[in-house]
TIBA-821095 format. One record per residue (C-alpha): residue in one letter; z, x, y. Coordinates in Angstrom, 2 decimals. Example, Ala and Ser with C-alpha at 12.3 -4.5 7.8 and 13.67 -1.06 7.14 Angstrom:
TIBA-821095
 r       Z       X       Y
 a    7.80   12.30   -4.50
 s    7.14   13.67   -1.06
This chain:
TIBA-821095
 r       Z       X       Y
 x -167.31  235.74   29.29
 x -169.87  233.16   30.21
 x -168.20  229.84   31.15
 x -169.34  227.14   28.86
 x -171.29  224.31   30.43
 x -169.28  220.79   31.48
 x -170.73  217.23   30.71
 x -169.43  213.84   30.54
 x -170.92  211.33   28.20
 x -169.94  207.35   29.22
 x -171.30  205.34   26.53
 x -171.26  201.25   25.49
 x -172.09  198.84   23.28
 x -172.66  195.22   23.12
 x -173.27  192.42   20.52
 x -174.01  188.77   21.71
 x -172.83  187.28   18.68
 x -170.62  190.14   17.12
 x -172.40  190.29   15.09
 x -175.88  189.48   16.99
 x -178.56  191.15   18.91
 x -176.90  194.29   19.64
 x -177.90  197.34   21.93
 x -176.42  200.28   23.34
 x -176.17  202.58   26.23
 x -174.88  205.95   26.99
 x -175.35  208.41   30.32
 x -174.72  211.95   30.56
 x -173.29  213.08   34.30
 x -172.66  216.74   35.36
 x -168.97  216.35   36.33
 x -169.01  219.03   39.38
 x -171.76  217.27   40.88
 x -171.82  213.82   39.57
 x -175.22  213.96   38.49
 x -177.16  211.49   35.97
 x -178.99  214.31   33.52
 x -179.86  211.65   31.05
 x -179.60  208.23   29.94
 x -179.94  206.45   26.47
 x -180.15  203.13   25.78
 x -181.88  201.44   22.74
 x -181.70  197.96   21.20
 x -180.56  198.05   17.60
 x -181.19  194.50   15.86
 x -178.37  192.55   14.66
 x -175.23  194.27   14.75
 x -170.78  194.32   15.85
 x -169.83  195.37   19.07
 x -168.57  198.25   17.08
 x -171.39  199.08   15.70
 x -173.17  199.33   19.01
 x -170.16  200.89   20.51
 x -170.60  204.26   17.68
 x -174.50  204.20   18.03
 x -173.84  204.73   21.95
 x -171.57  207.60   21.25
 x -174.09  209.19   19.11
 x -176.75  208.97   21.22
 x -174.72  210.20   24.66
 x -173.66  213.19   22.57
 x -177.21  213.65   21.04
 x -178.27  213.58   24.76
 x -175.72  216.49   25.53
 x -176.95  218.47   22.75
 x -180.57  218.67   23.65
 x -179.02  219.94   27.19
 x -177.01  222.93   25.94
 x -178.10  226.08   24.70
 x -178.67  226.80   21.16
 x -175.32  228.28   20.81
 x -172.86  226.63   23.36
 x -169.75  228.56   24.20
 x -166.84  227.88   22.13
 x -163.82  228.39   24.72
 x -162.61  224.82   24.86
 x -163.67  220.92   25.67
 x -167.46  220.93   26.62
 x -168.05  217.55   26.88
 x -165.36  214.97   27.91
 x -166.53  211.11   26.68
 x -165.41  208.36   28.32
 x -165.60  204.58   26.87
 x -164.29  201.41   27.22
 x -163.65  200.87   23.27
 x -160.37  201.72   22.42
 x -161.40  201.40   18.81
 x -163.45  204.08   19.09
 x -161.73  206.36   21.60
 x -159.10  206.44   19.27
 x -160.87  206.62   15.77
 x -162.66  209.65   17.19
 x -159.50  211.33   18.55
 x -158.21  211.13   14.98
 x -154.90  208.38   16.23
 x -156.16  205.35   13.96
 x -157.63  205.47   11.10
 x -161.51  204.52   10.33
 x -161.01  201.46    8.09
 x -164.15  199.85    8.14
 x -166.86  200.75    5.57
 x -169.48  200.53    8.75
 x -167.61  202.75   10.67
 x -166.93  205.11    9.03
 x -170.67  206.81    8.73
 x -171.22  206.22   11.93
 x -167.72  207.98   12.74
 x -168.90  210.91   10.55
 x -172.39  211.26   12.46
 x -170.60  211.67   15.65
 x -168.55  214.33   14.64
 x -171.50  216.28   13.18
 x -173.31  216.29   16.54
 x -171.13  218.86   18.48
 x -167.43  221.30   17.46
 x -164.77  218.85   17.46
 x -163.41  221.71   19.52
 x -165.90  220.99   22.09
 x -165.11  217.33   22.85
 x -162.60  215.32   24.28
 x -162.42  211.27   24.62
 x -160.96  209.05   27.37
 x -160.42  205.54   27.51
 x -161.59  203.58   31.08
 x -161.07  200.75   31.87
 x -164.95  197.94   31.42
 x -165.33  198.30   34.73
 x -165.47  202.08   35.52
 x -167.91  201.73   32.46
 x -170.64  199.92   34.46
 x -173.32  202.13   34.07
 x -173.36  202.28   30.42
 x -172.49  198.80   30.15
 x -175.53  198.03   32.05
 x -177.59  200.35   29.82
 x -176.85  198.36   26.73
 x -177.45  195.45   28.26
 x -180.76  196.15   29.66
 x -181.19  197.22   26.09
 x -180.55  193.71   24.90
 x -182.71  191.91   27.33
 x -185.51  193.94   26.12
 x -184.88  193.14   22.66
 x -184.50  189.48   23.23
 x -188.08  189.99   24.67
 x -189.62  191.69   21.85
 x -189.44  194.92   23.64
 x -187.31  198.07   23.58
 x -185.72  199.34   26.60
 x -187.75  201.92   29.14
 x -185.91  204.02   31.17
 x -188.70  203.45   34.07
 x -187.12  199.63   34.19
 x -183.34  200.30   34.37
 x -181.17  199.64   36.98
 x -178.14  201.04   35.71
 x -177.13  203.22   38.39
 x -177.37  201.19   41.23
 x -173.72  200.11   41.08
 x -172.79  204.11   40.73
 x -175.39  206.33   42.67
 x -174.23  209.86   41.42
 x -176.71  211.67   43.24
 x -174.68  211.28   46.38
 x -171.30  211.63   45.01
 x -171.10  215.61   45.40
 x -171.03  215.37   49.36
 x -167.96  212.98   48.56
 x -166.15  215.24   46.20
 x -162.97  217.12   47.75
 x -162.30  220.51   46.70
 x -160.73  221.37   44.00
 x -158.91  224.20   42.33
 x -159.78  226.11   39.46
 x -162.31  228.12   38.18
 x -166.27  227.13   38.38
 x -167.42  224.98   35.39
 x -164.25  223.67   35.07
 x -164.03  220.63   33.02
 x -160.65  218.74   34.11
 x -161.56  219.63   37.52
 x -164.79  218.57   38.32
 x -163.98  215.56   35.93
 x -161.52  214.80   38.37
 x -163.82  215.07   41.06
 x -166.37  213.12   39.61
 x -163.73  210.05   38.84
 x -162.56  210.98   42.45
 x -165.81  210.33   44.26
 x -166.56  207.04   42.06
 x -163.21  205.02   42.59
 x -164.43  205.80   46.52
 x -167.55  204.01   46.16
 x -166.43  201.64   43.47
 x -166.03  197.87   45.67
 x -161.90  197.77   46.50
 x -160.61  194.61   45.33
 x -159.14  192.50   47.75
 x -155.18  191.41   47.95
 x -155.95  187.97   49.49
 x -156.17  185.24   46.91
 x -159.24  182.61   46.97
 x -157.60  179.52   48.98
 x -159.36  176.56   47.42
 x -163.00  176.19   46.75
 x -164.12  179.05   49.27
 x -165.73  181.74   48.04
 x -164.28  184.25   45.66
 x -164.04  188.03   46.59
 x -165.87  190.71   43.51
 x -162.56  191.01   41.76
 x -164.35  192.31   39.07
 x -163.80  190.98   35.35
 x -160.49  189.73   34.41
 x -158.22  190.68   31.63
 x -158.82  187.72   29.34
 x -155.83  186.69   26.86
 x -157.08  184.68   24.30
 x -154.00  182.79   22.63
 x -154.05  182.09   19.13
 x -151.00  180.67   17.25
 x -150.32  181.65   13.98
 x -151.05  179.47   10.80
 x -149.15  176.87    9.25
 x -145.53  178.39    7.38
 x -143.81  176.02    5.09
 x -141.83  174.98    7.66
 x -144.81  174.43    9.97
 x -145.54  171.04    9.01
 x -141.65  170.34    8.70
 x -140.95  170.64   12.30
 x -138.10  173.14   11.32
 x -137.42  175.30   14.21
 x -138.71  178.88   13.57
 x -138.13  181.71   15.43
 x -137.31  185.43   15.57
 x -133.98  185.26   14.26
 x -134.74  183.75   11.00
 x -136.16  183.94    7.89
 x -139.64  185.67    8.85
 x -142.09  183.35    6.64
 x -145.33  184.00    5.63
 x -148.27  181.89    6.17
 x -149.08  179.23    3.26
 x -152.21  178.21    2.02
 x -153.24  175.91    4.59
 x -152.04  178.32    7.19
 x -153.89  181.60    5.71
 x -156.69  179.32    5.53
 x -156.37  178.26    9.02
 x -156.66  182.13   10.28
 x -160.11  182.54    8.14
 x -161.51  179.79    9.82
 x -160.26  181.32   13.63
 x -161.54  184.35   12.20
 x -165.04  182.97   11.23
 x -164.93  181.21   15.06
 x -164.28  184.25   16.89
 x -167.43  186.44   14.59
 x -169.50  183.61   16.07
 x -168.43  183.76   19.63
 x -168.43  187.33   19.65
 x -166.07  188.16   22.47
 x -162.92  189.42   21.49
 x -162.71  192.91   22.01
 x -159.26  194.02   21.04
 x -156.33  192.26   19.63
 x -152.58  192.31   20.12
 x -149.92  190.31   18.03
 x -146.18  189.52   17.66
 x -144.29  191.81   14.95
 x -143.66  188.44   13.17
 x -145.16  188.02    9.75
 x -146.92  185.10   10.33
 x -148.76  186.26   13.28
 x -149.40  189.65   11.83
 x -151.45  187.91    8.60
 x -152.91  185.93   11.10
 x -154.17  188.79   12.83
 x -155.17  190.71    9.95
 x -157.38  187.90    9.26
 x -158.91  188.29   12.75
 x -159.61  191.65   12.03
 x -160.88  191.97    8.95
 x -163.80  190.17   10.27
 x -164.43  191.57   13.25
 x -163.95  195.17   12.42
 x -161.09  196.04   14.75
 x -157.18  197.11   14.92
 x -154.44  195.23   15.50
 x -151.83  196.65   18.10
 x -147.60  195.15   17.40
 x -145.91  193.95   20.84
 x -142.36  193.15   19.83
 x -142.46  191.02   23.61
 x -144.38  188.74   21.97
 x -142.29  187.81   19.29
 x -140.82  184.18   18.98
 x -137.84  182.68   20.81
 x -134.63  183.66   18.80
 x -133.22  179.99   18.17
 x -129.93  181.37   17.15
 x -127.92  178.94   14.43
 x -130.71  176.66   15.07
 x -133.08  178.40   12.85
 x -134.09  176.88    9.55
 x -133.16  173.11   11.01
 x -135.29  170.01   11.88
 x -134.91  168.83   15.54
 x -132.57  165.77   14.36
 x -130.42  168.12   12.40
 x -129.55  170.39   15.60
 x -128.68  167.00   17.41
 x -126.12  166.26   14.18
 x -124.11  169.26   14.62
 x -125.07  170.84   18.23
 x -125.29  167.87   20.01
 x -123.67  169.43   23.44
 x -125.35  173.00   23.25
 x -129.13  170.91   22.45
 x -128.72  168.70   25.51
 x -127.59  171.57   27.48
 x -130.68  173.22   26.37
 x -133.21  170.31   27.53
 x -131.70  170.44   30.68
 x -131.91  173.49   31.54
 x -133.88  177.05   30.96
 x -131.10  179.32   31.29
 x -129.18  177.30   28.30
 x -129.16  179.60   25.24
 x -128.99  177.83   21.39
 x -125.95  178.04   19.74
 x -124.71  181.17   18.24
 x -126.05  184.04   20.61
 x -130.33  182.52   20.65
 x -132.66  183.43   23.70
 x -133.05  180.54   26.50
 x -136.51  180.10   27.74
 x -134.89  182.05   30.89
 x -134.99  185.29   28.73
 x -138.12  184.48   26.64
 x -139.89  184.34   30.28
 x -138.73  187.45   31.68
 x -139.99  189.81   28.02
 x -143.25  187.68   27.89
 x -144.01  188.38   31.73
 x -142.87  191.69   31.11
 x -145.50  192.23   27.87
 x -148.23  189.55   29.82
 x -148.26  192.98   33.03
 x -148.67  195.62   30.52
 x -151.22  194.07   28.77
 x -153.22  192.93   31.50
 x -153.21  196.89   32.99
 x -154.00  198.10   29.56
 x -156.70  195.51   29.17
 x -158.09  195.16   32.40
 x -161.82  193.69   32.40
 x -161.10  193.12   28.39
 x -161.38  190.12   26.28
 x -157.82  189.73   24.09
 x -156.58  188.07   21.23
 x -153.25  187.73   21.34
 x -151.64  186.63   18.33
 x -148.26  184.72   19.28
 x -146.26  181.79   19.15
 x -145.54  178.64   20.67
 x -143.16  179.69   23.09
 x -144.62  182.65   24.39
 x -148.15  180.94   24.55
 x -146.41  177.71   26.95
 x -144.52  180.60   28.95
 x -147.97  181.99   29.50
 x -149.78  178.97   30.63
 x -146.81  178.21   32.43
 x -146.17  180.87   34.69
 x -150.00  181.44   34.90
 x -150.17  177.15   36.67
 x -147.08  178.27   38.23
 x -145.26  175.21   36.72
 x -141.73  174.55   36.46
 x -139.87  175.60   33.08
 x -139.22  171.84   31.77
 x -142.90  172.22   31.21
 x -142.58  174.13   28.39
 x -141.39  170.24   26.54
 x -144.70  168.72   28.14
 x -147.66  171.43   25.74
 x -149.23  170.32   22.43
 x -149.84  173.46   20.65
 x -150.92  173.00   17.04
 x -150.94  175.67   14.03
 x -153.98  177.87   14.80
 x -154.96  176.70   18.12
 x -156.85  178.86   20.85
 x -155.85  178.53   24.32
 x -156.95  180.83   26.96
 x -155.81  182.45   30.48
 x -157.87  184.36   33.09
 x -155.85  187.56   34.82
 x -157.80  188.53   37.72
 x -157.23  191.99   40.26
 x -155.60  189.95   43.12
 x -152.80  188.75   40.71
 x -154.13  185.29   40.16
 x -153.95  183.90   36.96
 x -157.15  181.01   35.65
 x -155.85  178.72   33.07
 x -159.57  178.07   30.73
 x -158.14  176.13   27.68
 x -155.64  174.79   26.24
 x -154.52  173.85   22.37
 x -158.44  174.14   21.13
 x -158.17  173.27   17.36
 x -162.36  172.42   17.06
 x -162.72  175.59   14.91
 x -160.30  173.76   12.41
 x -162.52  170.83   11.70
């Protein structure tokens, strides 16, 4: 039997506005040789980063069909696609499901284009995605100029130049044509002539080594509760409330700011209630999923739940001075101290920044876990944590870059509020 023919599609998408003048970019590469066979790019108008993302897709597996035969082999993956949307990687993969009323024709038109049989997806990380990023982008600058994108003007394989990866490749096992294989070898020869990031942090204002783009956490509290305005400690081990008015109104107007900025690319949030209508607020507009982290949950306050600060001084005097004093002090009846707290959200804060790597995140939380973070990212002591304004609804944001620095870029931003 005739071994089917092996491609890999990476494809991107872009939006500077989200939406906003939107553009896309996709490459087709022979995996056993590492090979560009084709490139796509195209600017599309106004549009979401999802958008964009989909119309990529189609067009990278629009460029693979023009490549194969008129009746391509059947006897497994042909074509493995690699992006750095999860939304998409998993929407096509058939592990979330296509919500979105814009998504969902565009999801449909994908599939059409080759046998589900014959493809596979991958998610990579934004920066092992730099030629198709590129693509899109070039895209864009041509269609802020009036002007669609050429491919006699692109650049977009400088950064990756495939057509001296082969002599790189080791060998492999397996039988010719082989799509894991020479996938392998492809991703092999890349990481080799990707830039290696540097260990040594930047000492003052020298110059910074390429680290590449950092994980960004952006950290938005949740909306006002009832007990929000109250002052009524609230945490994981009590009553779960919902947002009120003011509060689901708070996450509409978040939501409306981050449509405008255009930026977030996934989002993340605390199993709490609160956080999780936030979030669903979030994403409504912006057309994406929202993934639970039970690390970021609130601080479990313990008997303390429910009361005002000056109550928990009436009848826990001891165990609420003991807890001012000191991090490792728990609240009465069997709550977290901050101690704890820190060690699940810096446990949660390294997953997420491998996960996310070169990502923009909204990360739906609380107060607690959004001090921790801009604590341990300043590398402050814990009696910080009593020294943060964080107000219903804010944004704050932290920088996570490959040498395991941490860039603190705002802090209890409420302007979207007003």
């Amino acid at each position: 039997m005739t071994q089917s023919r092996r491609f890999v599609v990476e494809a991107d998408g872009g939006s500077r506005g989200n939406p906003g003048p939107a553009g896309y970019g996709a490459v087709v590469i022979d995996p056993a040789t590492g090979e560009t066979l084709a490139e796509a790019a195209e600017y599309i108008g106004v549009a979401t980063n999802n958008v964009a993302e989909y119309r990529g897709l189609i067009a990278g597996l629009r460029a693979v069909r023009a490549l194969l035969p008129d009746s391509p082999a059947q006897d497994g993956p042909q074509v493995r696609v690699r992006m750095d949307s999860k939304l998409v990687v998993e929407q096509m993969s058939g592990r979330w499901k296509i919500k979105h009323p814009d998504m969902k024709p565009l999801a449909a038109e994908a599939a059409s284009i080759l046998p589900a049989s014959a493809v596979s997806y991958e998610w990579i990380p934004r920066e092992r995605n730099k030629h198709a990023d590129r693509l899109a982008n070039e895209a864009m600058d041509a269609g802020k100029r009036g002007k669609q994108w050429e491919p006699s003007s692109s650049t977009a394989d400088l950064d990756t130049p495939r057509s001296s990866v082969a002599a790189a490749l080791p060998p492999v096992s397996g039988p010719p044509g082989d799509a894991a294989a020479g996938a392998a070898r492809a991703r092999a020869a890349l990481n080799r002539s990707a830039p290696a990031a540097t260990a040594t942090p930047q000492v003052g204002w020298g110059a910074a080594p390429d680290l590449g783009e950092p994980a960004t956490f952006v950290l938005l509290r949740h909306g006002e509760t009832a007990l929000t305005p109250q002052k009524r400690f609230s945490g994981s081990g009590g009553t779960d409330p919902e947002l009120s008015a003011v509060g689901r109104g708070q996450a509409e107007h978040a939501a409306d700011a981050f449509a405008a900025r255009g930026t977030i690319q996934e989002i993340v949030s605390s199993p709490l209630r609160r956080c999780r209508e936030t979030a669903a607020a979030v994403a409504a507009r912006l057309g994406l999923e929202v993934r639970i982290e039970e690390g970021l949950r609130e601080t479990d306050f313990g008997a303390w739940e429910g009361l005002t600060f000056g109550e928990v001084r009436e009848r826990y005097g001891a165990d609420l001075d003991a807890w001012l004093a000191s991090a490792k002090a728990a609240p009465t009846g069997g709550g977290e101290s901050f101690a704890e707290v820190a060690r699940r959200v810096a446990a949660t804060r390294d997953r997420l920044v491998t996960r996310y790597a070169g990502r923009t995140v909204l990360v739906v939380t609380h107060v607690t876990p959004i001090k921790t973070l801009v604590r341990l990212a300043l590398g402050a002591p814990p009696e910080s944590l009593f020294r943060m304004e964080l107000s219903a609804a804010s944004v704050s944001a932290v920088a996570y870059y490959a040498d395991g620095n941490a860039s603190v870029r705002l802090l209890n931003d409420t302007s979207h509020l007003r």
